[in-house]
Backbone as a printed PyTorch tensor [residue, N CA C, xyz], in Angstrom:
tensor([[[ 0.8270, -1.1940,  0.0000],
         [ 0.0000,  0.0000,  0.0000],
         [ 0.8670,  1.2520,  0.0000]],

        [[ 1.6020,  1.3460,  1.1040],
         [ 2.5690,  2.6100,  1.0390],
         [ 4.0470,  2.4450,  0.9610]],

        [[ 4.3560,  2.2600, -0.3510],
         [ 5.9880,  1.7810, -0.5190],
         [ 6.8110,  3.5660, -0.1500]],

        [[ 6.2020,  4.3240, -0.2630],
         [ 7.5560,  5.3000, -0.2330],
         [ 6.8940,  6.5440,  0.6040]],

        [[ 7.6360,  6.5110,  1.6160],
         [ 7.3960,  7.5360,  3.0900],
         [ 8.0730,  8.5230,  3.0170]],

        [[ 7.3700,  9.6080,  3.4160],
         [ 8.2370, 10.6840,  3.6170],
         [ 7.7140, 11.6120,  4.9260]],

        [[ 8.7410, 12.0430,  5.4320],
         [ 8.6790, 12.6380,  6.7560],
         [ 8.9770, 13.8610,  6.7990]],

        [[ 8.2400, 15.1400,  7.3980],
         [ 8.6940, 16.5030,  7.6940],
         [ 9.0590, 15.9950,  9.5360]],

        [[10.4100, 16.8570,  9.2490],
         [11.5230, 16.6520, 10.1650],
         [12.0480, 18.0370, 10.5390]],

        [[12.1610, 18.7820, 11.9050],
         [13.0260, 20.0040, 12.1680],
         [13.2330, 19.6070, 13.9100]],

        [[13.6990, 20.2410, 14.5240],
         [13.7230, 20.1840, 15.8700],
         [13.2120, 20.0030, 16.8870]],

        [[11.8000, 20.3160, 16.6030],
         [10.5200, 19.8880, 17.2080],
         [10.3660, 18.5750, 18.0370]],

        [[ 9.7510, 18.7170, 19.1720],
         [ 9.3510, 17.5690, 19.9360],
         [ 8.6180, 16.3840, 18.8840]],

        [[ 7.4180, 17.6300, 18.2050],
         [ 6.5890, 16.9390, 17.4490],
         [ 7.0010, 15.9750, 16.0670]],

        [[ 8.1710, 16.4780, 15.5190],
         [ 8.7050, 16.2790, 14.4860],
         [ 9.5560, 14.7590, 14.4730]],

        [[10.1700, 14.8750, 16.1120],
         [10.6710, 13.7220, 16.6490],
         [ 9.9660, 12.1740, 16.8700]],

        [[ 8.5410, 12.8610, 17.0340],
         [ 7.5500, 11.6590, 17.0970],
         [ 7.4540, 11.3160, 15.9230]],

        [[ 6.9790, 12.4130, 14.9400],
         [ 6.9220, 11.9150, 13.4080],
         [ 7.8250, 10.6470, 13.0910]],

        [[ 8.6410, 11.2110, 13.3700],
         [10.2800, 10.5790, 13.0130],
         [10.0680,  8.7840, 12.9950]],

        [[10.3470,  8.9910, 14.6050],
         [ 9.8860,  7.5420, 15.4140],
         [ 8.8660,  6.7600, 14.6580]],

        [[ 7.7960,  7.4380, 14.6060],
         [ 6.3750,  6.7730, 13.4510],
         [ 6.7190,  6.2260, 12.5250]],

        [[ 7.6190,  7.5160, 11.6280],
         [ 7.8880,  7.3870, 10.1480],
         [ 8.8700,  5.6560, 10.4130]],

        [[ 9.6170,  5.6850, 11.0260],
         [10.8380,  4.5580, 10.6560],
         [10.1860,  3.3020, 10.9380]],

        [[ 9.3700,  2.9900, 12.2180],
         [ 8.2590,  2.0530, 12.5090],
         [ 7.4450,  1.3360, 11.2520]],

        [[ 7.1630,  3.0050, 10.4420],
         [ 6.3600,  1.9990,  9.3590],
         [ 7.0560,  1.8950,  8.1430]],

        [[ 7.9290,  2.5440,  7.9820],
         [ 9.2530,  1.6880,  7.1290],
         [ 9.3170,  0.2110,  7.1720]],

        [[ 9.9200,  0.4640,  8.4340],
         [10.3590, -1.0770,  8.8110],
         [ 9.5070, -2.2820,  8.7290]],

        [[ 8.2870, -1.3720,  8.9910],
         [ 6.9080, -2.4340,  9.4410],
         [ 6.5470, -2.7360,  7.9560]],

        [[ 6.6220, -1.7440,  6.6920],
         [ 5.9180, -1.6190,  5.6730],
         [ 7.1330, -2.3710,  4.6750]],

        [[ 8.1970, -2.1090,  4.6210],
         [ 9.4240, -2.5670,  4.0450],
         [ 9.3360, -1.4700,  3.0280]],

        [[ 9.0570, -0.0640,  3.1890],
         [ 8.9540,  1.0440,  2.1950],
         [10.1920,  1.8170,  2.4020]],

        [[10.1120,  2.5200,  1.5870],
         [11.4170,  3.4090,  1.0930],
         [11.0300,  4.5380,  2.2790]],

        [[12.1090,  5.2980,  2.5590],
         [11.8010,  6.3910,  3.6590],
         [12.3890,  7.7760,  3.6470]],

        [[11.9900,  8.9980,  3.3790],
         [12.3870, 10.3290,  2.6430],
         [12.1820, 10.9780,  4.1970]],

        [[13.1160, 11.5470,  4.2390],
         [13.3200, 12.3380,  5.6050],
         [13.5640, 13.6380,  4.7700]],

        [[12.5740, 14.8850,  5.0750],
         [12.4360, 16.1540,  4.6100],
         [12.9030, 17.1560,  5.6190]],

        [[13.8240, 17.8400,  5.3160],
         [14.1380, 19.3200,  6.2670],
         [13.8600, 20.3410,  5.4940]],

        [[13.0910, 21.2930,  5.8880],
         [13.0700, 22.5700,  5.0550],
         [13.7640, 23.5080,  5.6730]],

        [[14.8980, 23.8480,  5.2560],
         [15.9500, 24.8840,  5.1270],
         [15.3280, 26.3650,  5.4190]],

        [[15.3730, 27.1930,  6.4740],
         [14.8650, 28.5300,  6.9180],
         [15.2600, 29.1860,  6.5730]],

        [[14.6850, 30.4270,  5.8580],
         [15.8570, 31.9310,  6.1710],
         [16.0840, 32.5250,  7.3280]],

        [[17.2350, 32.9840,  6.9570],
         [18.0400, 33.5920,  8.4440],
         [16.6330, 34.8850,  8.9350]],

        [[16.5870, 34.6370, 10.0350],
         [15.8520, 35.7230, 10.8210],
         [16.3550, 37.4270,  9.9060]],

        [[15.3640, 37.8990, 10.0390],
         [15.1290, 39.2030,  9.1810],
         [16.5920, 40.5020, 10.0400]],

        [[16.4620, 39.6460, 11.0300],
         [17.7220, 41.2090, 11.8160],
         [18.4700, 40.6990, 11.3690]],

        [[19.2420, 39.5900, 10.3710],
         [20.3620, 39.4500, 10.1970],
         [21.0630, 39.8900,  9.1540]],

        [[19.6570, 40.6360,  8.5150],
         [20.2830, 41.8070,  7.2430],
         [21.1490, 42.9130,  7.4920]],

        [[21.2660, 43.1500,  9.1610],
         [22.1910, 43.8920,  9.4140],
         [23.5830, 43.5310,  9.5250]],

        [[23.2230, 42.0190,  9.3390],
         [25.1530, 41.5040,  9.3840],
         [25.6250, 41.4080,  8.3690]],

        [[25.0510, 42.0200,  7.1560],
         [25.5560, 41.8180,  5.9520],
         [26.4300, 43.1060,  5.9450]],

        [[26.2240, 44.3850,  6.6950],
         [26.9570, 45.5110,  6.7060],
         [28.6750, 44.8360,  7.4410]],

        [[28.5970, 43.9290,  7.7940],
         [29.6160, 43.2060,  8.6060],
         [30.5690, 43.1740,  7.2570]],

        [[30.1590, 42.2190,  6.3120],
         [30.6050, 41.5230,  5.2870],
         [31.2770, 40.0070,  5.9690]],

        [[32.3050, 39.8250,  6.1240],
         [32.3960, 38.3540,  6.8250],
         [31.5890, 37.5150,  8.1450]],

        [[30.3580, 38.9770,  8.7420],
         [29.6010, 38.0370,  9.4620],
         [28.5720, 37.6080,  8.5050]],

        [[27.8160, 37.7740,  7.5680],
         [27.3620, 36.8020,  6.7460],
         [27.2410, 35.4210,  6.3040]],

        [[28.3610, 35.5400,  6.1890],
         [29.3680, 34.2610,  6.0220],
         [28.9090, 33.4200,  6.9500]],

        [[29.5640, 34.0460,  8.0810],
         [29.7980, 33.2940,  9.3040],
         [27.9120, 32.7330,  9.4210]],

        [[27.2100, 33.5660,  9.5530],
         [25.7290, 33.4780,  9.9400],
         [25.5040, 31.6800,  9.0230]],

        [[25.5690, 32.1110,  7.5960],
         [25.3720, 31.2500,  6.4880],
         [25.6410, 29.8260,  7.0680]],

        [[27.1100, 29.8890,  7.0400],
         [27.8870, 28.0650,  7.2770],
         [27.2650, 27.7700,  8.4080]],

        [[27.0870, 29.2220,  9.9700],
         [26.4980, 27.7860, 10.9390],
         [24.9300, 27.6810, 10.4110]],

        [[24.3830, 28.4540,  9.8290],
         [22.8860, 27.8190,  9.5710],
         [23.0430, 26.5320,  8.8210]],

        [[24.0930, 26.0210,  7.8900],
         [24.3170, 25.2600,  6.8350],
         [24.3300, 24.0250,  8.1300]],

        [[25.6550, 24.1210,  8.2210],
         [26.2570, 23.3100,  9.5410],
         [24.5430, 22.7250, 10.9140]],

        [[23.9070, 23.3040, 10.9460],
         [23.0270, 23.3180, 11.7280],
         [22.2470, 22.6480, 11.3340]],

        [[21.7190, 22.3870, 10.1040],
         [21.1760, 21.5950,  9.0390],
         [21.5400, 20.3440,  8.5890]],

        [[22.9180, 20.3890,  8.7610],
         [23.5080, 19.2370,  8.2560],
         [23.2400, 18.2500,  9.4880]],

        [[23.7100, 18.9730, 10.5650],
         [23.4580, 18.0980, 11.7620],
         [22.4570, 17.9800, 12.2310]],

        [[21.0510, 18.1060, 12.0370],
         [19.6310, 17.7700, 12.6870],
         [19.6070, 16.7240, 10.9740]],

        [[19.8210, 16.9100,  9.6850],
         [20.2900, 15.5370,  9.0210],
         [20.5260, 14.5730,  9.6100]],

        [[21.5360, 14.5080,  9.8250],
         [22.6970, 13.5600, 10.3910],
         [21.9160, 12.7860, 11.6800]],

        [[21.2640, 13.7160, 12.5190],
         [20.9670, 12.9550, 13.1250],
         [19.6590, 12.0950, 13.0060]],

        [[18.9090, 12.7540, 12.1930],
         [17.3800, 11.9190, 11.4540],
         [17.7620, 10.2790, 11.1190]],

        [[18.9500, 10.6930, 10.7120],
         [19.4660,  9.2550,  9.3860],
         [19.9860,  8.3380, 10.5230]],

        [[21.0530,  8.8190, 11.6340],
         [21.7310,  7.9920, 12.2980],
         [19.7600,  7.1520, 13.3400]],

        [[18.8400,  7.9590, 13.9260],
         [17.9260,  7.5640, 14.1410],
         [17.5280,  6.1900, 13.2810]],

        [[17.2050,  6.7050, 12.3090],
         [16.7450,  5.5660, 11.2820],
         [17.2700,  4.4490, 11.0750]],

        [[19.0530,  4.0430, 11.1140],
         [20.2200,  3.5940, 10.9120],
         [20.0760,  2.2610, 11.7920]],

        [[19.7670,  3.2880, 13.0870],
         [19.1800,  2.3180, 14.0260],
         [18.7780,  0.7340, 14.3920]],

        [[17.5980,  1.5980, 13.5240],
         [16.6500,  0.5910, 13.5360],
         [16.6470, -0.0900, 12.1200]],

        [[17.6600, -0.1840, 11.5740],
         [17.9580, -0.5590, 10.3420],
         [17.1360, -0.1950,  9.1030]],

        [[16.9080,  0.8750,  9.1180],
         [16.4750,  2.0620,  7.8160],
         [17.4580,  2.7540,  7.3720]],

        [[17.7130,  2.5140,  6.0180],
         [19.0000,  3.5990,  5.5800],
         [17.6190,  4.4750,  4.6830]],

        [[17.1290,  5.4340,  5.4520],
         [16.5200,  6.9030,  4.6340],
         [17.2870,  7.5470,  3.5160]],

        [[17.0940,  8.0320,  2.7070],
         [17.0320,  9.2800,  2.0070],
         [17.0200, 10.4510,  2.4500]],

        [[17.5410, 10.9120,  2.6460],
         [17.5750, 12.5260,  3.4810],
         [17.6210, 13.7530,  2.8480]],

        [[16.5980, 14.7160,  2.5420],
         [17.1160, 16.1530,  2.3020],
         [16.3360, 17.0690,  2.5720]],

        [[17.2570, 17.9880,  2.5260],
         [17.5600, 19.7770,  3.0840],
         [16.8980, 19.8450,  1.4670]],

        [[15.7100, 20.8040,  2.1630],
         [14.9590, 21.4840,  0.9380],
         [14.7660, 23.1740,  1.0660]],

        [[14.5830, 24.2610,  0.3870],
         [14.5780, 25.4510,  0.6070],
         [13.5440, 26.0640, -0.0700]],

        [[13.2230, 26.7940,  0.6780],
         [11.5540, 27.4790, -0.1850],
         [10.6140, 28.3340,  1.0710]],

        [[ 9.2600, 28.0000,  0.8880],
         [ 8.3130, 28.0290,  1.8970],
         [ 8.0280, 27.2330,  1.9250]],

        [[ 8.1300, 26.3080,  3.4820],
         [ 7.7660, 25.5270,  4.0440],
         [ 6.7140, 24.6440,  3.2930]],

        [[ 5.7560, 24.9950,  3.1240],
         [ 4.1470, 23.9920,  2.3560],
         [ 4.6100, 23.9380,  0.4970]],

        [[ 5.2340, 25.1520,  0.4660],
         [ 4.9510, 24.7990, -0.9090],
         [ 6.3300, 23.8180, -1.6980]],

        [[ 7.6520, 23.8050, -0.2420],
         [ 8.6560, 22.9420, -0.7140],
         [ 8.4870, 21.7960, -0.7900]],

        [[ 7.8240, 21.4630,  0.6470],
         [ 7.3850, 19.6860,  0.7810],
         [ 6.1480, 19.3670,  0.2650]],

        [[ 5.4260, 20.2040, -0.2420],
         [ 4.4780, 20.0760, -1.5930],
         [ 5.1810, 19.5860, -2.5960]],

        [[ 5.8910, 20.1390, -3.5100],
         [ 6.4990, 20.0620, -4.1800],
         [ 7.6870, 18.6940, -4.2540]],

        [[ 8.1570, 18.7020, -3.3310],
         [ 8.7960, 17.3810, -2.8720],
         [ 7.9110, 15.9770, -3.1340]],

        [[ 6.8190, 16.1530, -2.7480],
         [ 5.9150, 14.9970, -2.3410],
         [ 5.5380, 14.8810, -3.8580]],

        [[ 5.3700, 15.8020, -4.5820],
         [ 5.1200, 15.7270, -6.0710],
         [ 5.7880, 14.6600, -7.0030]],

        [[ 7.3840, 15.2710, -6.6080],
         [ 8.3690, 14.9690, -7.7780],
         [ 8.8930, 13.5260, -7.0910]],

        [[ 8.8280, 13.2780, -6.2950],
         [ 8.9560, 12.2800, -5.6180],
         [ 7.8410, 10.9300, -5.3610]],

        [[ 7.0720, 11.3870, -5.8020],
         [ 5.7860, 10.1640, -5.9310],
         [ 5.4730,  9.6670, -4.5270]],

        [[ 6.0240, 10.5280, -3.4900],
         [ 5.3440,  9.8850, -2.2160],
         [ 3.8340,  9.1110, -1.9150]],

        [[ 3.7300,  8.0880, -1.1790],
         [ 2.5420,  7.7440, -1.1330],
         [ 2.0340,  8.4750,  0.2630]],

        [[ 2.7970,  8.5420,  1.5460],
         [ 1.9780,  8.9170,  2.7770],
         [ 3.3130,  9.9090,  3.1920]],

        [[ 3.0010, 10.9790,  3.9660],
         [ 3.4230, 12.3610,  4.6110],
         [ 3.0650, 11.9740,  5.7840]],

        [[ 4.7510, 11.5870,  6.7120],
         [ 4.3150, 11.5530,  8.1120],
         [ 4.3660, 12.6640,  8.8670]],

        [[ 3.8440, 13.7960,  9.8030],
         [ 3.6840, 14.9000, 10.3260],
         [ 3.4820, 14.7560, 11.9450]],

        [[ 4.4100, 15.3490, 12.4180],
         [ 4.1990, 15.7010, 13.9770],
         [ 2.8600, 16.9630, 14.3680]],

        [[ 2.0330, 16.7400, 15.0560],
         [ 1.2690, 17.3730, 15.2680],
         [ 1.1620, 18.3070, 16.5560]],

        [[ 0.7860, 19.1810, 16.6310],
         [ 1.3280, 20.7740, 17.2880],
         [-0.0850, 20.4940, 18.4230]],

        [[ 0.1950, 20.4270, 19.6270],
         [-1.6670, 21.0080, 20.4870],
         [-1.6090, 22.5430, 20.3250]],

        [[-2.5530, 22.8890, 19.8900],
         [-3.0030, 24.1190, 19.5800],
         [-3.9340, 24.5020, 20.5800]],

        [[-4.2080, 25.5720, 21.3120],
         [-4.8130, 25.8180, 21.9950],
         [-6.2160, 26.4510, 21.3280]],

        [[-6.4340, 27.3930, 20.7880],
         [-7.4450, 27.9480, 19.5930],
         [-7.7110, 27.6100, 18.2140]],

        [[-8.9580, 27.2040, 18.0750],
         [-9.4350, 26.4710, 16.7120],
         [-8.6350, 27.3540, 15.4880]],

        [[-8.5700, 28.6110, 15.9000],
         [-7.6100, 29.2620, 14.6190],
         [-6.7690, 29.6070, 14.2220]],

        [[-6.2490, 28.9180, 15.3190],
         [-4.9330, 28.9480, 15.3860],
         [-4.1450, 27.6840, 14.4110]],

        [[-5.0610, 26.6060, 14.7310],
         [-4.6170, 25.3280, 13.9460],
         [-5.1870, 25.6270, 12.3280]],

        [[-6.1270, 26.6930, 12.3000],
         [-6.2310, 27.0060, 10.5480],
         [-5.2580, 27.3170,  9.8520]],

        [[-4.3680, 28.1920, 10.5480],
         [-3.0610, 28.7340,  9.9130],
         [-2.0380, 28.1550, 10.0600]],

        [[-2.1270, 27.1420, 10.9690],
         [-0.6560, 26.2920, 10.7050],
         [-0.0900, 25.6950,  9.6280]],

        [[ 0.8390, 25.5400,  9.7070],
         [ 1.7180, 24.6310,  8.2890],
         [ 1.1790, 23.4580,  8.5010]],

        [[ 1.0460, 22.4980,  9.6360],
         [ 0.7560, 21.2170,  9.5460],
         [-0.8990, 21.3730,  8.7410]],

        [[-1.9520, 22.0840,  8.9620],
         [-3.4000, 22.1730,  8.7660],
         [-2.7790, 21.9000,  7.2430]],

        [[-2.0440, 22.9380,  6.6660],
         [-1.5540, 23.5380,  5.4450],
         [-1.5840, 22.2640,  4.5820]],

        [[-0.2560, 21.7500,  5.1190],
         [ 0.1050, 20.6630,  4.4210],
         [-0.9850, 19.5670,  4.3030]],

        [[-1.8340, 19.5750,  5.3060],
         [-3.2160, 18.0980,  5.3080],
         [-3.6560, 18.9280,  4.0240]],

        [[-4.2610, 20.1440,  3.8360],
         [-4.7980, 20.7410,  3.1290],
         [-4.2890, 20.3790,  1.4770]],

        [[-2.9330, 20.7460,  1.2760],
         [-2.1950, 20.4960,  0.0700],
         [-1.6300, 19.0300, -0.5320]],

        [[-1.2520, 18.2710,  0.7060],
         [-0.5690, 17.3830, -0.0640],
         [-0.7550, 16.2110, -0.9700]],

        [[-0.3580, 15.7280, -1.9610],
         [-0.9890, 15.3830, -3.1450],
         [-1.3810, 13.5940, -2.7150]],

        [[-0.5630, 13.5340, -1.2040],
         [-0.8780, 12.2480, -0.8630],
         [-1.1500, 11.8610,  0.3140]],

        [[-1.7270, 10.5720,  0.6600],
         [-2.1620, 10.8080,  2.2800],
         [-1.2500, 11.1070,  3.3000]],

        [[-2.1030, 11.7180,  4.2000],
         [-1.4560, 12.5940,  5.3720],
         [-1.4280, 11.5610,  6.6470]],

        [[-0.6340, 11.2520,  7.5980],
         [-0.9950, 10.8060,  8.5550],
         [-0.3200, 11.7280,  9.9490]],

        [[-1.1110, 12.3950, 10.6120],
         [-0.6630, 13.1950, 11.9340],
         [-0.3440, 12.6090, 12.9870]],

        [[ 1.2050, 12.6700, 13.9320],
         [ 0.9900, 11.9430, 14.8610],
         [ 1.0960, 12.9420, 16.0600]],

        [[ 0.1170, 12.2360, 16.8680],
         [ 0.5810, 13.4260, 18.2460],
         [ 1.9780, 12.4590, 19.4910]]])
């Protein structure tokens, strides 16, 4: 039914559960397993470090570096439990990268950590709502 998984993955408590889920039904499913990071832009005050010129730089590699290693550690997770994932650092807006991902990639199911939201409208505007909303394949939320 679901040969090829893919997971939104960042630092998150919630993301961590995803995680855990996602490799479970790998393992359980014998499916392929896509571990997704979407790559942030640097916080908006950091246009002032460009007047720096080499703090830029500096800002850049550890965001890079920072990325590489919440990678690194998705995969070594997975490794584990004897899943060798697929892993990548994607860049965009958030919904419309791992949209897009899930596209070109033929995913069958989007595993998602799920946020408690305190206000019904609050969960309208979330990325997770977003993504149930958009993605071209089934969604499964875990809390």
């Amino acid at each position: 039914m679901f040969r090829k998984l893919a997971v939104a993955y960042n630092q998150s408590p919630e993301s961590e559960r995803a995680l855990s889920t996602a490799i479970q039904l790998a393992r359980t499913l014998g499916a392929e397993l896509h571990i997704i990071t979407v790559v942030g832009d640097l916080p908006a005050y950091t246009a002032f470090a460009v007047v720096g010129g080499e703090t830029s730089r500096v800002l850049i590699d550890d965001q890079q570096k920072f990325y590489e290693a919440l990678k690194d550690k998705a995969r070594s997770l997975a490794s584990i439990h004897g899943i060798e994932p697929h892993s990548h650092l994607i860049e965009g807006r958030e919904v419309h990268a791992i949209v897009d991902f899930l596209r070109q990639q033929k995913a069958d199911l989007l595993v998602l950590g799920l946020h408690q939201r305190d206000f019904y409208i609050e969960r309208l505007w979330s990325t997770v709502y977003e993504l149930a909303q958009e993605a071209p394949c089934s969604v499964l939320g875990v809390h």
